[in-house]
MITORGU-993572 format. One record per residue (C-alpha): residue in one letter; x, y, z; residue number from 1. Coordinates in nm, 2 decimals. Layout:
N
<pt><donu>A</donu><X>X</X><Y>Y</Y><Z>Z</Z><voba>NUM</voba></pt>
...
This chain:
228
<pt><donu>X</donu><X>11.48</X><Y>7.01</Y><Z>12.46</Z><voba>1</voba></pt>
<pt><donu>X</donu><X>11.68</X><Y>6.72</Y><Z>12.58</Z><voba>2</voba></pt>
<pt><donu>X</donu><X>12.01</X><Y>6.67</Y><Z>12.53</Z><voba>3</voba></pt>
<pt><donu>X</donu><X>12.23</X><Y>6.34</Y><Z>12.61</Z><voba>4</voba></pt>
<pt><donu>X</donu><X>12.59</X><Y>6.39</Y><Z>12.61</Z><voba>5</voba></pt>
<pt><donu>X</donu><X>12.81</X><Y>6.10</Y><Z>12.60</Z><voba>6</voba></pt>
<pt><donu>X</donu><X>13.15</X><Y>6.22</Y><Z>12.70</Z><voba>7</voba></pt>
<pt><donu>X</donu><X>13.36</X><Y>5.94</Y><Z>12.85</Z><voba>8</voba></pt>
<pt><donu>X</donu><X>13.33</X><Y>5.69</Y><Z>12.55</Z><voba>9</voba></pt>
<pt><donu>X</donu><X>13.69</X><Y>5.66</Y><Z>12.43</Z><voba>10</voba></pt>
<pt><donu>X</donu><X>13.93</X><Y>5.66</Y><Z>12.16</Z><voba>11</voba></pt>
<pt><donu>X</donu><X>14.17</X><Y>5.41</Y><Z>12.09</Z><voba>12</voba></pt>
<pt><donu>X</donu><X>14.43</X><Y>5.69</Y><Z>12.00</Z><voba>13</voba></pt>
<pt><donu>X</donu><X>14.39</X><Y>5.81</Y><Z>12.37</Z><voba>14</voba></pt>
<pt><donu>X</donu><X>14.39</X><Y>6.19</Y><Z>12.27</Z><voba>15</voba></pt>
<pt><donu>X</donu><X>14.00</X><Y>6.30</Y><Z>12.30</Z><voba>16</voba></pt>
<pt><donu>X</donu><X>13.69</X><Y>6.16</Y><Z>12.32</Z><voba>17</voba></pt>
<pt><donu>X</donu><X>13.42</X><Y>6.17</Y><Z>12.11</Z><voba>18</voba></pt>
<pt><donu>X</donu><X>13.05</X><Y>6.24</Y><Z>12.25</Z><voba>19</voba></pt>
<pt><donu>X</donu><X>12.70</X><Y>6.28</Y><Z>12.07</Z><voba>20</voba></pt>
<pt><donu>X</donu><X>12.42</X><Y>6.51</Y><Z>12.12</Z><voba>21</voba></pt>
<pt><donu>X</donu><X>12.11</X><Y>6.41</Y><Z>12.00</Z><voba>22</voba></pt>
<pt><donu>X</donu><X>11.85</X><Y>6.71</Y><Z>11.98</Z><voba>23</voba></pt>
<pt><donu>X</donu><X>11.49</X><Y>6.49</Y><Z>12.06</Z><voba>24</voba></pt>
<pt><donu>X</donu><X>11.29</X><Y>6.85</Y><Z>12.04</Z><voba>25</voba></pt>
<pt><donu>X</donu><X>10.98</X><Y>6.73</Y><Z>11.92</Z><voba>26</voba></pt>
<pt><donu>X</donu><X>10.86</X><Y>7.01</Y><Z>11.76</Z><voba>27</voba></pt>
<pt><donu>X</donu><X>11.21</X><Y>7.04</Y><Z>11.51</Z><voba>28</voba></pt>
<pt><donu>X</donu><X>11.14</X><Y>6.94</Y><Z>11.14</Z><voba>29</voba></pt>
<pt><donu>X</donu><X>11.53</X><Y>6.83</Y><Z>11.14</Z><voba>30</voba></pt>
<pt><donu>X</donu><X>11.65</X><Y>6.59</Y><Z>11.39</Z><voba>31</voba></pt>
<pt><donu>X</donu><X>12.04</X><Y>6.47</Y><Z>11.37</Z><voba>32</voba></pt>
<pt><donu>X</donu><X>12.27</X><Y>6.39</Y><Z>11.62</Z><voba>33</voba></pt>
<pt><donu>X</donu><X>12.53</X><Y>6.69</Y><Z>11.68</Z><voba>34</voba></pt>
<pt><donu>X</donu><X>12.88</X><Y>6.50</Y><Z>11.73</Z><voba>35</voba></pt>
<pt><donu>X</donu><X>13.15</X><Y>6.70</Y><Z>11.90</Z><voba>36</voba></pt>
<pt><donu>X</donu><X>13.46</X><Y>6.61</Y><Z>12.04</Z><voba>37</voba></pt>
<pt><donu>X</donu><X>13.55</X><Y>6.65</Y><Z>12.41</Z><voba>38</voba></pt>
<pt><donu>X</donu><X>13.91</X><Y>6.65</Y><Z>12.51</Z><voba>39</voba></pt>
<pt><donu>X</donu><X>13.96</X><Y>6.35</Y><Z>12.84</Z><voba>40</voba></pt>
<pt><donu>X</donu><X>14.04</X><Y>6.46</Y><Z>13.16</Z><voba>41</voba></pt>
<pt><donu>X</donu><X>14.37</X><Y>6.47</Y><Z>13.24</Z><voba>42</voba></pt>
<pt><donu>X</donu><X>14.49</X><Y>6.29</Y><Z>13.56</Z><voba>43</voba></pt>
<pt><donu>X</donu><X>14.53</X><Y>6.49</Y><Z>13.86</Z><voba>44</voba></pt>
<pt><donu>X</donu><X>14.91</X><Y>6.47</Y><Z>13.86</Z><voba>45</voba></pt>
<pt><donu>X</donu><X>14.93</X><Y>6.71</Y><Z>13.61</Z><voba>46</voba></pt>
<pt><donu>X</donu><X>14.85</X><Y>6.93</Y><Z>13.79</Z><voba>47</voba></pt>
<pt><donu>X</donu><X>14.62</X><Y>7.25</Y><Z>13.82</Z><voba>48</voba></pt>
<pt><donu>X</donu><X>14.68</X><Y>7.46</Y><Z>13.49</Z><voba>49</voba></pt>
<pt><donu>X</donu><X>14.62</X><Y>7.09</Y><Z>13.32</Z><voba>50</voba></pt>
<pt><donu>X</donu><X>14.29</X><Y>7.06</Y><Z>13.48</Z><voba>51</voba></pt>
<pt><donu>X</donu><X>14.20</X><Y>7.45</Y><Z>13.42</Z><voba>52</voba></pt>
<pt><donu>X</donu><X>14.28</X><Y>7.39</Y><Z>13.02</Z><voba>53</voba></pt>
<pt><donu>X</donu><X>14.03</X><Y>7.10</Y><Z>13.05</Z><voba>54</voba></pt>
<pt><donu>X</donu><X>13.78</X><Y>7.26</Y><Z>13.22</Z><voba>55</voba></pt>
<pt><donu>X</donu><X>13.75</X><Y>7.53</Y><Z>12.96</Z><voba>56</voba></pt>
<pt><donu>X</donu><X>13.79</X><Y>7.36</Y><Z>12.64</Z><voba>57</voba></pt>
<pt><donu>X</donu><X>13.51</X><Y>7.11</Y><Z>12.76</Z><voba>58</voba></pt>
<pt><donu>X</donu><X>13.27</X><Y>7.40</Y><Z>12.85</Z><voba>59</voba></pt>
<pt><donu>X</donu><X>13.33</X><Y>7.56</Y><Z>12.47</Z><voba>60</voba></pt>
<pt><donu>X</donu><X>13.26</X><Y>7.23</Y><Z>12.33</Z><voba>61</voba></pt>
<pt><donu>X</donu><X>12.95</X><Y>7.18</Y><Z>12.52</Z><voba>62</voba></pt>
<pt><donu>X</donu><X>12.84</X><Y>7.53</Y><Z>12.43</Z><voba>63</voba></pt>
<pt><donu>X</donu><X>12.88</X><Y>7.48</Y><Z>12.08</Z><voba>64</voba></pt>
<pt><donu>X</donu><X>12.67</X><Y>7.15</Y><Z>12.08</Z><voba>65</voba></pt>
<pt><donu>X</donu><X>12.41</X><Y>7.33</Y><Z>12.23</Z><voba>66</voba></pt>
<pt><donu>X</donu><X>12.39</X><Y>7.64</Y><Z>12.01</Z><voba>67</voba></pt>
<pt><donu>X</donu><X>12.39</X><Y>7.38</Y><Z>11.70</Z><voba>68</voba></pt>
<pt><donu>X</donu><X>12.05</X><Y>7.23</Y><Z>11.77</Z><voba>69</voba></pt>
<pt><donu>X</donu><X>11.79</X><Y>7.22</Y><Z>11.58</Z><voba>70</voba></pt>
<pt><donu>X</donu><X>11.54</X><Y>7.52</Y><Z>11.55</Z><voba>71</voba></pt>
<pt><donu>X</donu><X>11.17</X><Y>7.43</Y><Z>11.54</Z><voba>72</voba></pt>
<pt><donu>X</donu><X>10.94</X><Y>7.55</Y><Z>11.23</Z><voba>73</voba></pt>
<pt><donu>X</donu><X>10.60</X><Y>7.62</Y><Z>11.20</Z><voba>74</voba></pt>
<pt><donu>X</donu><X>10.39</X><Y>7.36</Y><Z>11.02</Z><voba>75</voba></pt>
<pt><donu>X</donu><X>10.10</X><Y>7.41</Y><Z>10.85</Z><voba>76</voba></pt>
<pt><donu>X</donu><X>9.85</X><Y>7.24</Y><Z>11.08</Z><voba>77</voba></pt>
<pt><donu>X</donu><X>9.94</X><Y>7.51</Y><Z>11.32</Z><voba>78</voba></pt>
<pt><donu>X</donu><X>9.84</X><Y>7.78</Y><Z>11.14</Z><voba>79</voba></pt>
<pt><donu>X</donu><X>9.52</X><Y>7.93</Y><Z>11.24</Z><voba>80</voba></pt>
<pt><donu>X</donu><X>9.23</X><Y>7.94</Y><Z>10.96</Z><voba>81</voba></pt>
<pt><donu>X</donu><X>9.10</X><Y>8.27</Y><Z>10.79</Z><voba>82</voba></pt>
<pt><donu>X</donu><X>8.83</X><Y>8.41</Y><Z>10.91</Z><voba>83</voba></pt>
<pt><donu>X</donu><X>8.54</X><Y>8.40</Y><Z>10.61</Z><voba>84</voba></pt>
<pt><donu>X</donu><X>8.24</X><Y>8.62</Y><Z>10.65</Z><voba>85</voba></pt>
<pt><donu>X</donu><X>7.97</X><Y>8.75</Y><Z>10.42</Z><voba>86</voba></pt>
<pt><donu>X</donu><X>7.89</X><Y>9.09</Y><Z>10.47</Z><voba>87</voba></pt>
<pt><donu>X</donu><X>7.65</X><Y>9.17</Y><Z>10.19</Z><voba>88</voba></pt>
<pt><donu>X</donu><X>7.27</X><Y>9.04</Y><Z>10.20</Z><voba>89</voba></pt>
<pt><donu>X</donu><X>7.15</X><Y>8.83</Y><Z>9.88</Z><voba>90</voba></pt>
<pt><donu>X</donu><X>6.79</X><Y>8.92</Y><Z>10.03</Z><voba>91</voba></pt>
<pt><donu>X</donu><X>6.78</X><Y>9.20</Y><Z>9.75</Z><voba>92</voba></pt>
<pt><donu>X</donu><X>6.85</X><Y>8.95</Y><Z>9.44</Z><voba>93</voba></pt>
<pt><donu>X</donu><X>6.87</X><Y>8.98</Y><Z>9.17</Z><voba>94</voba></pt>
<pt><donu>X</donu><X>6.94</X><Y>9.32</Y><Z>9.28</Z><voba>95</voba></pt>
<pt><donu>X</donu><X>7.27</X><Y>9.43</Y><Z>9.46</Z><voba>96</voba></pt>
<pt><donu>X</donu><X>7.25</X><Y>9.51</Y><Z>9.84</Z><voba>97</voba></pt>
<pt><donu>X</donu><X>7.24</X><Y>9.85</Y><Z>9.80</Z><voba>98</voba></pt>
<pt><donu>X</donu><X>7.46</X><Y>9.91</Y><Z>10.12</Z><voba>99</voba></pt>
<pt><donu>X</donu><X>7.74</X><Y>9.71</Y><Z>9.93</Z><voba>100</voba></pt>
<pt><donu>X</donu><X>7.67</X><Y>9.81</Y><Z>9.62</Z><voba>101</voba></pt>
<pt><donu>X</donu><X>7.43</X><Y>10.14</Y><Z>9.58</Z><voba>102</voba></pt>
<pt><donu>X</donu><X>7.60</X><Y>10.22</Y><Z>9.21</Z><voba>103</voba></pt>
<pt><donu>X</donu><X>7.81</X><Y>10.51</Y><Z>9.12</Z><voba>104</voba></pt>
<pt><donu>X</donu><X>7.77</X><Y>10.75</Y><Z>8.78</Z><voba>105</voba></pt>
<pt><donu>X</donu><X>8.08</X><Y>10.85</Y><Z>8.55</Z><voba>106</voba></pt>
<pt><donu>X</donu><X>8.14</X><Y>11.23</Y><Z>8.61</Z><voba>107</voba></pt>
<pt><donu>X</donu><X>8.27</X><Y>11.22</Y><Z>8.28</Z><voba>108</voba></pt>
<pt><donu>X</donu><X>7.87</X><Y>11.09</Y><Z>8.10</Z><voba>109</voba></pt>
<pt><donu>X</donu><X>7.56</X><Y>11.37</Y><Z>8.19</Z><voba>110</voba></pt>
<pt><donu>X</donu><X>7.32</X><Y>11.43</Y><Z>7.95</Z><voba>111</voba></pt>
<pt><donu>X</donu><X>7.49</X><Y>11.74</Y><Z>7.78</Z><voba>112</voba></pt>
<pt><donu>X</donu><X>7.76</X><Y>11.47</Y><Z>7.69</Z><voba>113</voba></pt>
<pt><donu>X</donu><X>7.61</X><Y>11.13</Y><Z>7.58</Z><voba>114</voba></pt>
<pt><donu>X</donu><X>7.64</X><Y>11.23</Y><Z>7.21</Z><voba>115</voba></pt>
<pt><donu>X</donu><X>8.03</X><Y>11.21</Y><Z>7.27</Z><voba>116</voba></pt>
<pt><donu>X</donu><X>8.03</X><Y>10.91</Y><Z>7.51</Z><voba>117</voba></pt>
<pt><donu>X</donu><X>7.78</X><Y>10.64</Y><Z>7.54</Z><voba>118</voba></pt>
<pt><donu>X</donu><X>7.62</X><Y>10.70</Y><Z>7.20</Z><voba>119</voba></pt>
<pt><donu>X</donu><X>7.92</X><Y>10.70</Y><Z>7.02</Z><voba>120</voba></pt>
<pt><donu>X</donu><X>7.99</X><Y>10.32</Y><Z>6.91</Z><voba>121</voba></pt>
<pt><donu>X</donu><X>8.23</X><Y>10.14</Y><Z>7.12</Z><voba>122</voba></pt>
<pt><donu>X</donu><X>8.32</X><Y>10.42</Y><Z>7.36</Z><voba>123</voba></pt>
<pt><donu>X</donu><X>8.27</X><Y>10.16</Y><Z>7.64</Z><voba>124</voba></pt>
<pt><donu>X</donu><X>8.56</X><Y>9.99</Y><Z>7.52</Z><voba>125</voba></pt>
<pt><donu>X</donu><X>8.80</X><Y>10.29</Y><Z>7.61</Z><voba>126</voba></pt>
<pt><donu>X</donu><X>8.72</X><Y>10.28</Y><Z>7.96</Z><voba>127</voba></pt>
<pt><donu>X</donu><X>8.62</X><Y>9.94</Y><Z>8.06</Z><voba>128</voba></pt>
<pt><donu>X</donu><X>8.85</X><Y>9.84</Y><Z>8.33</Z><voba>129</voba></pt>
<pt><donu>X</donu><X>9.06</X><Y>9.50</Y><Z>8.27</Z><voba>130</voba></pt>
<pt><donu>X</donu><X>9.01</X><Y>9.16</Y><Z>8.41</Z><voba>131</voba></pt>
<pt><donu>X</donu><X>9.31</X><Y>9.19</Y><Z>8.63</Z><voba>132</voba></pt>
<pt><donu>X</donu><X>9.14</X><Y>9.52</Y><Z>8.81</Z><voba>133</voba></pt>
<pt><donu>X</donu><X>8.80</X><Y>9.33</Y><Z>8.83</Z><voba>134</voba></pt>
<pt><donu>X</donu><X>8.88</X><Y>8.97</Y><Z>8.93</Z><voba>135</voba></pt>
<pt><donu>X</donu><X>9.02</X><Y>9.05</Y><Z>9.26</Z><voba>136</voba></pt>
<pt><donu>X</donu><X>8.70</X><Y>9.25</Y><Z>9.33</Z><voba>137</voba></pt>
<pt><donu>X</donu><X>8.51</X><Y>8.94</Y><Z>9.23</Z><voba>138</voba></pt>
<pt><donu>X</donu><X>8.64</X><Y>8.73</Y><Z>9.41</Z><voba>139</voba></pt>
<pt><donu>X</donu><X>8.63</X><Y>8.94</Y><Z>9.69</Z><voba>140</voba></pt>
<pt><donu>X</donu><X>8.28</X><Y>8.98</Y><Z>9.58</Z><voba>141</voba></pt>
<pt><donu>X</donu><X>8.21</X><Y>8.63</Y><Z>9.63</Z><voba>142</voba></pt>
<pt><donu>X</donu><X>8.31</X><Y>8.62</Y><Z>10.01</Z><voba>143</voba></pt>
<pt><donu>X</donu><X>8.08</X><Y>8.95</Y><Z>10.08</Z><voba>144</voba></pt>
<pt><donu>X</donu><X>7.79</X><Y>8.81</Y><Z>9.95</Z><voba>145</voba></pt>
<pt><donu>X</donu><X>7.84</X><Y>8.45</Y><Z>10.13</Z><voba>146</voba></pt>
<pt><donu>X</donu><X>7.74</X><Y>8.29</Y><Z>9.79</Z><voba>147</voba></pt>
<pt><donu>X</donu><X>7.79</X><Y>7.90</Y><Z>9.84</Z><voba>148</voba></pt>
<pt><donu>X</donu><X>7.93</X><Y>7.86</Y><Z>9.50</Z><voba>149</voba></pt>
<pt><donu>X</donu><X>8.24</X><Y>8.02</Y><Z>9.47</Z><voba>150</voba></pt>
<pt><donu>X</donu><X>8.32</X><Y>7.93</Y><Z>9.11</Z><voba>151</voba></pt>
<pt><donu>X</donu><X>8.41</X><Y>8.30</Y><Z>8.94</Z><voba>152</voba></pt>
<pt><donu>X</donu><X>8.32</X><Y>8.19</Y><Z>8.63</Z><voba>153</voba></pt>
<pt><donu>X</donu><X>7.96</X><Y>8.15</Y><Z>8.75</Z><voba>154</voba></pt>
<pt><donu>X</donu><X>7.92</X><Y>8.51</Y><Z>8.79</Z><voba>155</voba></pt>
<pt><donu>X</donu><X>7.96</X><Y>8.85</Y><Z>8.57</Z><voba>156</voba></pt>
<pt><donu>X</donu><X>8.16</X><Y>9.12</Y><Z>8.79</Z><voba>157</voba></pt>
<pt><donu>X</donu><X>7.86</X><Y>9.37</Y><Z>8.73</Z><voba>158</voba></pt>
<pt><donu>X</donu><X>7.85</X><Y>9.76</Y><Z>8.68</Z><voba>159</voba></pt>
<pt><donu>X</donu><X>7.51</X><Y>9.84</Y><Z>8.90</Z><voba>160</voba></pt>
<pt><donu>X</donu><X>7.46</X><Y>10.11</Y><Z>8.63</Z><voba>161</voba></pt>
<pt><donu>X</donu><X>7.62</X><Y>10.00</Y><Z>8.36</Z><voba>162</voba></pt>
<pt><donu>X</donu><X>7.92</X><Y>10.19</Y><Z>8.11</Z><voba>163</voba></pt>
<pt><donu>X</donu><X>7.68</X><Y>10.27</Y><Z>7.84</Z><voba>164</voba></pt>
<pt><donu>X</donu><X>7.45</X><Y>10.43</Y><Z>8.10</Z><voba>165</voba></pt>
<pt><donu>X</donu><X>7.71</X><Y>10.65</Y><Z>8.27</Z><voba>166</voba></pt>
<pt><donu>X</donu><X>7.80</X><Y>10.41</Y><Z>8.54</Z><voba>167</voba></pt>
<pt><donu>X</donu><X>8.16</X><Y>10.43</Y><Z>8.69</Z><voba>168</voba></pt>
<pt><donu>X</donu><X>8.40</X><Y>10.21</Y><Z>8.54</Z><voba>169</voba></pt>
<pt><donu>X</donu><X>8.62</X><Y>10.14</Y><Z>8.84</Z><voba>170</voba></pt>
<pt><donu>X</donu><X>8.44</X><Y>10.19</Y><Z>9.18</Z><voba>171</voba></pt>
<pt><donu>X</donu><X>8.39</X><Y>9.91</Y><Z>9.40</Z><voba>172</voba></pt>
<pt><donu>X</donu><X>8.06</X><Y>10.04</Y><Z>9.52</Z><voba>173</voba></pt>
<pt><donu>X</donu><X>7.95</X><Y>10.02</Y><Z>9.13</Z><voba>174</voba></pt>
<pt><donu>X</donu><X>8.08</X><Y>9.66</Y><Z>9.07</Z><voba>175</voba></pt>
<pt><donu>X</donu><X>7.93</X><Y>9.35</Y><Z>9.21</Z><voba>176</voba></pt>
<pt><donu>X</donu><X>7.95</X><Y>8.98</Y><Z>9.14</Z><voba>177</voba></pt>
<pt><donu>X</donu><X>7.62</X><Y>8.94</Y><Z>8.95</Z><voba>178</voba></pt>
<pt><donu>X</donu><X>7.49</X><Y>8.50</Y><Z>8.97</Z><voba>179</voba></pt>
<pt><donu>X</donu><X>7.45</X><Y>8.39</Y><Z>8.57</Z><voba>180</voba></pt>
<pt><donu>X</donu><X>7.21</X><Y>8.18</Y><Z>8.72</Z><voba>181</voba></pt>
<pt><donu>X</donu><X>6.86</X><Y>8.18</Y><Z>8.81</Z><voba>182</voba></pt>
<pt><donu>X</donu><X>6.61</X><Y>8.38</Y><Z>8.65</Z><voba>183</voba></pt>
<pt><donu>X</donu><X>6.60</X><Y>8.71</Y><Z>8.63</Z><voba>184</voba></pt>
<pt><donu>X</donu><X>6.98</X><Y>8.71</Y><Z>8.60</Z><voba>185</voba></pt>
<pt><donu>X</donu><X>7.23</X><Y>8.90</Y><Z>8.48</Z><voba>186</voba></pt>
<pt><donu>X</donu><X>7.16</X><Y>8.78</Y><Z>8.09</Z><voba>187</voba></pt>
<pt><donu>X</donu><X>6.86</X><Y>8.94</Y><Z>8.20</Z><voba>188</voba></pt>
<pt><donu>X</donu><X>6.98</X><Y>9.28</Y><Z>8.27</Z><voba>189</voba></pt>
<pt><donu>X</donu><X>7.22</X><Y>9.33</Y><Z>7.98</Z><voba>190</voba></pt>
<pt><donu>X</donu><X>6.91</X><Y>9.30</Y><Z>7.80</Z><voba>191</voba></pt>
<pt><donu>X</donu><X>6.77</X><Y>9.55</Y><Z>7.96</Z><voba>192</voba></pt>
<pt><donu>X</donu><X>7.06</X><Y>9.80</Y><Z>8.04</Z><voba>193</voba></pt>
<pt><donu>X</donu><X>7.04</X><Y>9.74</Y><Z>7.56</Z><voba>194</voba></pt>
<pt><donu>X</donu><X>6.75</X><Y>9.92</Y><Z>7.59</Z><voba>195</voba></pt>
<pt><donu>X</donu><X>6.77</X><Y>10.21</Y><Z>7.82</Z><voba>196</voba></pt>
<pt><donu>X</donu><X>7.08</X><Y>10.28</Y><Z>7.63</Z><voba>197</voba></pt>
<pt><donu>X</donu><X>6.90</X><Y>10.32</Y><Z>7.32</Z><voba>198</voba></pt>
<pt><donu>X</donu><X>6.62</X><Y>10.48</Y><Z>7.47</Z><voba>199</voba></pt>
<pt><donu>X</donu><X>6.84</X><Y>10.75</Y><Z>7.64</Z><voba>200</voba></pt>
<pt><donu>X</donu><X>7.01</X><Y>10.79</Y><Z>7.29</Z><voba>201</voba></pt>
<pt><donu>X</donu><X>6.69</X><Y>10.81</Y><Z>7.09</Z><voba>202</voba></pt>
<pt><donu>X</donu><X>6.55</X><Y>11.02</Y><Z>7.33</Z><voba>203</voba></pt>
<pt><donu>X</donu><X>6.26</X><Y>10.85</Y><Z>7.45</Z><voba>204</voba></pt>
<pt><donu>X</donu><X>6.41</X><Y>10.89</Y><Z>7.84</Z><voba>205</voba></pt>
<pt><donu>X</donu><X>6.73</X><Y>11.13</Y><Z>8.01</Z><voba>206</voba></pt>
<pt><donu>X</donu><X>7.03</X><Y>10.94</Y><Z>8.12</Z><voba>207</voba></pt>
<pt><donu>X</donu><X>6.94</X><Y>11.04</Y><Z>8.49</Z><voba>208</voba></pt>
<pt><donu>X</donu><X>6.56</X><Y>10.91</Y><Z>8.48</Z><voba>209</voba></pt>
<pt><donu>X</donu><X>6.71</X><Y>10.55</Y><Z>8.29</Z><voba>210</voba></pt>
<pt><donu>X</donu><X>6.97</X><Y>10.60</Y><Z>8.56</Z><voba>211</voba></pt>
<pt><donu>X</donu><X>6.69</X><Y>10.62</Y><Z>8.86</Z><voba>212</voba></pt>
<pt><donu>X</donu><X>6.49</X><Y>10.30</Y><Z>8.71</Z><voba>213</voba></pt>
<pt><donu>X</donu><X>6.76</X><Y>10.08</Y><Z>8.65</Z><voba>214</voba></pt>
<pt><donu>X</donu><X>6.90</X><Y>10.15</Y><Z>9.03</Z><voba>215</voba></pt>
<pt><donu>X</donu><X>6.55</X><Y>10.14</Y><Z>9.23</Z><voba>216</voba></pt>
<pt><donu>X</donu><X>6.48</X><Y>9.81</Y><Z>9.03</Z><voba>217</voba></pt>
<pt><donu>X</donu><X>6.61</X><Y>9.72</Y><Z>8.68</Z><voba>218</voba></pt>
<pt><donu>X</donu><X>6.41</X><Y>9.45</Y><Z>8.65</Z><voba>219</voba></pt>
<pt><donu>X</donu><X>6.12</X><Y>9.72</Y><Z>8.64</Z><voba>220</voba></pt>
<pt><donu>X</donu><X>6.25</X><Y>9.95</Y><Z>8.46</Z><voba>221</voba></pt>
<pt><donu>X</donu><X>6.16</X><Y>9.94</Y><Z>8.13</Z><voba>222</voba></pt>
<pt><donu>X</donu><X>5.79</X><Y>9.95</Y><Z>8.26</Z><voba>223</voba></pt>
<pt><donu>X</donu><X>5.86</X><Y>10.25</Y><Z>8.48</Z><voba>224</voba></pt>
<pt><donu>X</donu><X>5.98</X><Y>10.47</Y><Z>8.18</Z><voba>225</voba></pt>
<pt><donu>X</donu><X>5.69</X><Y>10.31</Y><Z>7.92</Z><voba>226</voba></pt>
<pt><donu>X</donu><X>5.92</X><Y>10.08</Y><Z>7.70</Z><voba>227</voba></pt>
<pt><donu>X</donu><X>5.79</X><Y>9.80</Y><Z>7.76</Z><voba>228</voba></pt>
């Protein structure tokens, strides 16, 4: 910081003098001059109390300029980037990397149950978790897996084993941002997450075996418990 005092210009009232301060700190987003007034030195034949009085009422003033400059704020250009990494392989698609995402079951759905849960006409509805609970996880979702497009409408955030199968409704580990594109995708899999459910409720498969085939490779599955 600089600071330029300019003391000895005069008044024409002859009582004080005014000086400016300029603060030239170039890193300070404001930059005024600080005027303050310093009182003239009186002559010497006033003598030394005079001269004391002086002496201290031009240090205060000085002090005060000095305290009143400028402080310097952070722009935005000085900020240091986050740090963006995937950390979830899209080697396994159209399946989920099964370290990110290896599914999770609903304690609350075994076979014993399923005539009071998934079989029972929009029971999925009662525990499917909101948009605000599953966006953030998307988006997150969306980073993880290093997908270049990172439009969220462009994906389904995905329950590995689906509600109607007795997947978990709010794990992370059971939800995964699922591409709508390519092919399989996940229009694909709703299809066939339709019909294990039906098959596990007409009982042509257990909820653990549709469970199993989905997980090890949905897009096989219906093959692996003779539906297809």
């Amino acid at each position: 910081m600089g600071v330029e005092g300019e003391g000895d210009a005069s008044r024409s009232d002859g009582n004080a003098a005014f000086g400016e301060i300029s603060n030239v700190n170039a890193d300070a987003t404001y930059k005024a001059p600080i005027r303050c007034i310093l009182p003239l030195k009186p002559s010497a034949g006033l003598g030394m109390t005079a001269m004391t009085r002086w002496r201290t009422l031009a240090l205060t003033a000085t002090l005060v300029a000095a305290m009143s400059t400028a402080v310097p704020t952070a722009t935005a250009s000085t900020a240091a980037p986050a740090s963006v990494t995937s950390t979830c392989s899209r080697a396994y698609l159209p399946l989920p990397d099964p370290s990110c995402t290896p599914g999770v079951t609903n304690p609350d759905v075994k076979q014993s149950t399923i005539n009071q849960t998934i079989c029972v006409s929009g029971w999925t509805a009662t525990i499917r978790p909101p948009t605000s609970y599953t966006n953030p996880l998307k988006q997150q979702g969306i980073i993880d897996y290093g997908y270049s497009d990172t439009n969220m409408s462009d994906y389904e955030e995905d329950h590995f084993i689906p509600l109607e199968l007795g997947g978990s409704p709010r794990s992370p580990s059971n939800l995964w941002p699922e591409p709508h594109a390519g092919s399989p995708n996940s229009s694909s899999k709703d299809t066939v997450e339709n019909r294990l459910k039906s098959a596990v409720c007409n009982g042509e498969a257990t909820l653990v075996a549709a469970q199993n085939a989905l997980v090890s490779n949905w897009t096989t599955a219906e093959a692996v418990l003779g539906l297809s």
